[in-house]
N, C-alpha and C positions, 0 to 999 in steps of 0.2 A: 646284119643278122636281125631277124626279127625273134623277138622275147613272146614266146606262146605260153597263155598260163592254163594250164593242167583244167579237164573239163568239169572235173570233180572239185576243183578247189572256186570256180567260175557258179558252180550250181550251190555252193554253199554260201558264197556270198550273194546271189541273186536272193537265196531263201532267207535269209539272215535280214538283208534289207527288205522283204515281203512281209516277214512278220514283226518287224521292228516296223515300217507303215502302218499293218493290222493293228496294231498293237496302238501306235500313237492316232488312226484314227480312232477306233475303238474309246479309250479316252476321253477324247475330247468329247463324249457324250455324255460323262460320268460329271457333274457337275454340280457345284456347291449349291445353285438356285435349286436345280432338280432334285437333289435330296433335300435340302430344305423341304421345299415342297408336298412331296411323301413323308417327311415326318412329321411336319402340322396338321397334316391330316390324320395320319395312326396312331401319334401321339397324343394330340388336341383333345382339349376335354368335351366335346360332341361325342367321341368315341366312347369316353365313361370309361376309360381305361382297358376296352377290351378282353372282359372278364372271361375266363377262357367255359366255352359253352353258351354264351350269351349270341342275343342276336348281333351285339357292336363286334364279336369275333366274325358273325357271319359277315356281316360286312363288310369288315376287313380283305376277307378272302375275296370276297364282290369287287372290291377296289383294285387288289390285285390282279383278279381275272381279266378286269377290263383293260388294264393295261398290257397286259396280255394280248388282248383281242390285237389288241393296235400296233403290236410288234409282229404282229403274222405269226405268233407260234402255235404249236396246234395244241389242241386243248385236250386235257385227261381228263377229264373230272365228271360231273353226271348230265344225259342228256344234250351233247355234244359243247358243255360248254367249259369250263375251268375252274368250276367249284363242285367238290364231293362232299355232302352231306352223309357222316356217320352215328350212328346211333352207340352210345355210350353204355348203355345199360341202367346207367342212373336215372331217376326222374327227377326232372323238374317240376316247379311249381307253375301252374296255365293261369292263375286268376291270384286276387287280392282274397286271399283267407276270412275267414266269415266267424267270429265268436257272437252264440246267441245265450244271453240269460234272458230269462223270465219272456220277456216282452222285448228286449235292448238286443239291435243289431248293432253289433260293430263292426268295421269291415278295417283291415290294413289300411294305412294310408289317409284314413278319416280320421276315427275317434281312437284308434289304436296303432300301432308301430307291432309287429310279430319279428320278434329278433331270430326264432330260429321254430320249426314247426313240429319237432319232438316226434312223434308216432305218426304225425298226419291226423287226418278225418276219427275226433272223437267222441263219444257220447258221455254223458257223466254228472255230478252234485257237484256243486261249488264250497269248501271249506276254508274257516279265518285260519290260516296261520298262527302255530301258537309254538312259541322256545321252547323245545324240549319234550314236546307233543311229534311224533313222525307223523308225516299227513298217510293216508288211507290210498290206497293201492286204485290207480283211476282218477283218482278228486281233479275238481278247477281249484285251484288253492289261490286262494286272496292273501296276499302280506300285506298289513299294515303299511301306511305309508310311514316312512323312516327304518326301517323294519330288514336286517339283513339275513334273509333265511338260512338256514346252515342247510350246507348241501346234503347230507347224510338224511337228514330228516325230509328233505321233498324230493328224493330220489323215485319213488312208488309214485309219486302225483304225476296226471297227464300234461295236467299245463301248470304253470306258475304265473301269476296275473301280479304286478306290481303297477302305482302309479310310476308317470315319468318323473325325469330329475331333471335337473336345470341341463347337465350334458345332455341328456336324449333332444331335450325339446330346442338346445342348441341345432343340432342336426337334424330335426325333423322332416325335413323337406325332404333331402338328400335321401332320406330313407326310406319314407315314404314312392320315390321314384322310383323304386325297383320292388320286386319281387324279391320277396325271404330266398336263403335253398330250402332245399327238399331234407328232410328228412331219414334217417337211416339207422343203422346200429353204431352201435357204440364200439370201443375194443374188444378187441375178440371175439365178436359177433353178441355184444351183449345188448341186452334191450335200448331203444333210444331213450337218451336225456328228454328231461321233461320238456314240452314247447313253450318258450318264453314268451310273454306276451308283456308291453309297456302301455297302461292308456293314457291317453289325456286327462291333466287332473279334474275336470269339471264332469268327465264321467266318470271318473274311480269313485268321485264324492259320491259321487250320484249311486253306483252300485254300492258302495260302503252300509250306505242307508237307506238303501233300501233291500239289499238281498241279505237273508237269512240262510244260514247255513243250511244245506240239504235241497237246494234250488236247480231245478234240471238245468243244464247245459251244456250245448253243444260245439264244435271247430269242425269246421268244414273247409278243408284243404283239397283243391282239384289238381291233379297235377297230369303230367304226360309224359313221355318219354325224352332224356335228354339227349343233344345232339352236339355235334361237334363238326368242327368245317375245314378239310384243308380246302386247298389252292395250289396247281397242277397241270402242267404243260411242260411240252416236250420242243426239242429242234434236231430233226432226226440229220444225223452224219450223212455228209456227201461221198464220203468215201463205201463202196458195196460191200468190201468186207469189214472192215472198222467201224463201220455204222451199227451193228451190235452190238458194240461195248457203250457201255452208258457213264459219262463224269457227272453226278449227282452233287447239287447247291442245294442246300436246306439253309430254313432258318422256321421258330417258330411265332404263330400269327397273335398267339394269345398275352394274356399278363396276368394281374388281380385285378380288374373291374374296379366296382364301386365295397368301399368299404372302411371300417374305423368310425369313429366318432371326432375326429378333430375339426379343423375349418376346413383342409381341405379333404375331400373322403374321396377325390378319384385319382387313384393308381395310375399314372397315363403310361406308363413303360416305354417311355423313350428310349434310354438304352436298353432294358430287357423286354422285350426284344423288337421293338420297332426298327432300331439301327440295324439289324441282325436283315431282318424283314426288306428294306431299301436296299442294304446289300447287294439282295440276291438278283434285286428288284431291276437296279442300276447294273450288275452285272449282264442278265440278262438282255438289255436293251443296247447295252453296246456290241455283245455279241450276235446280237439276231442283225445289227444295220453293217457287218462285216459278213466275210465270204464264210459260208457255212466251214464249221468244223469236219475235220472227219467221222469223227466221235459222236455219237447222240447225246446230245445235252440233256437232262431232264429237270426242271427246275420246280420246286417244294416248297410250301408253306404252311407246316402244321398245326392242326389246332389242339388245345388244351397238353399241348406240351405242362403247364403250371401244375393242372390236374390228374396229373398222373401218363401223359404222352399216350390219348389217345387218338390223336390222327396219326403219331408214327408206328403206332401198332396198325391200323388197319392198313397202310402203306406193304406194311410188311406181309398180313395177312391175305393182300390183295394187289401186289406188286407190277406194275404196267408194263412191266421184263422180269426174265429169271435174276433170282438175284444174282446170281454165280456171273451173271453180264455186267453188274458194276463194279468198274473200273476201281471208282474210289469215290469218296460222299464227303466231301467239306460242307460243314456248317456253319454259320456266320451266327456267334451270340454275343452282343454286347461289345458292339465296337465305339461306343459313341465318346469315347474318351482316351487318351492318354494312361496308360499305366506306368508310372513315374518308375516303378522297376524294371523297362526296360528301356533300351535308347530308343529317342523319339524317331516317329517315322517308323514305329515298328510296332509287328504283332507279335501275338504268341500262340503256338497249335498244342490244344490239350495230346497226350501223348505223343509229345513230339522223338523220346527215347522207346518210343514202342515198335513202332513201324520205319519202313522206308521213304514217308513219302514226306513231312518235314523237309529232313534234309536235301532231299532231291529239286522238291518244289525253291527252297533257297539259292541251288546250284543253279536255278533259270531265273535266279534274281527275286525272288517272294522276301522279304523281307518279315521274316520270320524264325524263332526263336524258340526252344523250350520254355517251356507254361513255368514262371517263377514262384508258383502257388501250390506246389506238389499235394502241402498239407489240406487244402479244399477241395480235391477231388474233383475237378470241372470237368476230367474226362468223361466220368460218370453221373454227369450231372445233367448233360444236355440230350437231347434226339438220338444223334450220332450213337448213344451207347446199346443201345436198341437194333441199330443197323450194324455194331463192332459186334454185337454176342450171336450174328450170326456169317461171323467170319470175314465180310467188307470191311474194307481198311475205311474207318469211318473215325473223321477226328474234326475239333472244332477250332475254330478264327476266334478268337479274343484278342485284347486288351483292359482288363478290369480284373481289380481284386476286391472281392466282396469284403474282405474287411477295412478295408479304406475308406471305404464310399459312403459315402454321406446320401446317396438315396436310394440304391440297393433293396428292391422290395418295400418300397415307400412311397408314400405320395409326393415328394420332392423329384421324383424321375420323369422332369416332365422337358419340352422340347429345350427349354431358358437355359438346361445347364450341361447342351449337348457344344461338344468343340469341332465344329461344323469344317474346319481347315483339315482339323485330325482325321474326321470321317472319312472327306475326299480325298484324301491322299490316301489312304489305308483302302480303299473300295478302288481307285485304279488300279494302285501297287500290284494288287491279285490278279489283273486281267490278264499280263501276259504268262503268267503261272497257270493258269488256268485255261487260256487257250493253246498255252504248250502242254498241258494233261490230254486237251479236247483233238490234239492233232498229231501226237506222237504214239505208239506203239507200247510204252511204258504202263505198266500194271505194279504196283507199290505192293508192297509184303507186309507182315508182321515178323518182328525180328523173331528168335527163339524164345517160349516159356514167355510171352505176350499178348497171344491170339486169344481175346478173351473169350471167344467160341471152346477152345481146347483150353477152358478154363485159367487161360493167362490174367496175372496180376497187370493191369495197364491203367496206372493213375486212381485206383478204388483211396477212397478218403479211409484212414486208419481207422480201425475199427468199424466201418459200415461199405456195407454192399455198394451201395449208390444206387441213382435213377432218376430218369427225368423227373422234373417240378423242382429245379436248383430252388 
């Protein structure tokens, strides 16, 4: 008697060893030199830390693109390539600022340091600082060197002109290579703070003694509109009907740039968010050198996430599908480390009690867990919450508790204290979770009284709304 097995139970195990193949080739492309790699790059202090708006963002997105190019995926972004330049509405500063008294040009970066630009382009007298005297509405106000102005009293002054201090002229350099920001209102739409200005002591001398109160002078601040850059490409599904549902990978491109006065002043965001970044990065590359998903992939790199999430607002505003077509939107933020609260070899998905897709993504083996940090609100901290408030089950990949960390929004976040084992394992773990999202039929919910679209509570930090720029 011959033993026939069942054609259905023959077609499940054929499919099972298919995507267990996909799966372990896919894989093998995720690799610890190769992420290395990628984060010496977007990490590495060339980058200046990737200050979100800056050109080392644009860059950034550049870098990505081109890896892009090379994986055959087809490009979203402007001009047929894979970067979109957005415009922010904020300005930026075009040139090094120009303070003229009498005869004495100083310019940023020469005989002055401009810590912050106040009103922008202004005309005006220059007045000594005096305790207990408020300066005059407009003045260049001179402080004595040693001299700590009380803020009450040069609140009305345009600029505030002090010599350096031994801190300034410690990090002069550093400072000098950048441009100041731009200027703005204050809270609640109140006038800007006055623009600070530091010179070198050999000029401060030099104007002490020779400028006389009531001396015309002028700041000349050029600025332009500011910009911001994702990075964007798609892998459209093989299958003709499921090739309209879109499984969305984010992470974002940006960090804090250059900034601080210590030794070191650039922010590199290794783990916030470079590892987030390679993620998506490393995901995509193993997915594009396997057989097309059914699903259309869409893969995302936003910029100024830091700044307020505005590449994942124009995403939104200008979506490369109806949203109502994304499936589901995992964001990869800050994986570059071990979170000792939970078992190793393992993530954690902000709102993981919110929705269906945690635990489901688990049930295909994702090694992932509820977010043990309730009280920091991470759900509403990252991109994703931007893409939750309009109803896509949109949740984030961690590993990290901002109160533990020792470089967390600091200059210490740089490639040296990334755990490169933990990366790679936590960046394959995902792929066959994610290529069973990109080839199953499955669409994740929001459970009841969640849906932070119909105004659901989902991870919001106590007392505060939340938003991008954790």
């Amino acid at each position: 008697m011959k033993f026939r097995l069942p054609l259905i139970f023959i077609a499940v195990v054929l499919f099972s060893h298919d995507a267990a193949l996909q799966n372990a080739r896919g894989a093998a492309f995720i690799t610890e030199t190769s992420i290395r790699a990628h984060m010496e790059f977007l990490a590495g202090d060339a980058m200046k830390g990737r200050g979100s708006g800056t050109e080392d963002e644009w860059r950034a997105a550049a870098y990505i693109g081109s890896h892009m190019r090379r994986l055959g995926i087809e490009p979203l972004g402007d001009n047929g390539g894979f970067v979109r330049q957005i415009e922010t509405g904020r300005l930026q500063v075009a040139a090094p600022p120009v303070l003229t008294i009498k005869n004495l040009k100083l310019v940023h970066g020469r005989e002055m340091l401009v810590q912050s630009t106040g009103r922008g382009t202004v005309a005006g007298v220059t007045q000594t600082y005096k305790t207990g005297a408020p300066s005059s509405a407009g003045a260049i106000v001179i402080v004595p060197e040693g001299v700590t102005p009380v803020a009450a009293e040069i609140a009305s002054a345009a600029i505030v002109v002090t010599a350096e201090t031994v801190q300034i002229r410690s990090t002069w350099d550093a400072t000098a290579a950048r441009l100041p920001p731009a200027g703005g209102p204050g809270r609640g739409g109140a006038a800007p703070a006055p623009a600070r200005i530091a010179l070198a002591k050999p000029v401060f001398d030099q104007i002490w003694a020779l400028v006389a109160d009531g001396t015309p002078a002028s700041f000349q601040v050029e600025t332009r509109p500011g910009y911001t850059w994702n990075a964007i490409g798609r892998l459209t599904g093989s299958d003709a009907t499921q090739s309209a549902e879109v499984i969305l990978l984010t992470a974002h491109l940006d960090h804090l740039g250059v900034r601080g006065t210590g030794a070191d002043t650039i922010f590199n965001g290794a783990d916030d968010d470079a590892s987030g970044s390679v993620a998506v990065l490393e995901l995509a590359e193993a997915i594009s050198k396997g057989p097309r998903p059914k699903r259309t992939i869409i893969f995302a790199w936003f910029g100024s996430e830091e700044a307020g999430g505005f590449g994942a607002r124009d995403f939104l505003s200008k979506p490369p599908v109806p949203l109502t077509e994304i499936a589901a939107n995992l964001e990869f933020e800050m994986i570059a480390n071990r979170d000792p609260k939970v078992a190793a070899h393992t993530l954690w998905l902000t709102g993981y009690d919110c929705s269906t897709l945690g635990p489901d993504l688990a049930k295909q083996g994702a090694r992932l867990v509820a977010d043990p940090h309730p009280d920091q609100g991470f759900f509403s901290r990252s991109d994703n919450i931007q893409l939750a408030r309009t109803g896509v089950v949109a949740q984030t990949v961690s590993s990290f508790d901002a109160v533990a960390s020792t470089t967390y929004h600091k200059a210490t976040d740089e490639v040296s204290t990334v755990d490169f084992p933990h990366m790679t394992d936590s960046i394959r773990s995902m792929l066959a979770p994610v290529l069973w999202l990109a080839n199953s039929k499955y669409r994740p919910t929001w459970l009841p009284g969640k849906d932070p679209s119909k105004g659901g509570n989902c991870g919001a930090r106590p007392g505060r709304g939340g938003g991008p720029g954790h």
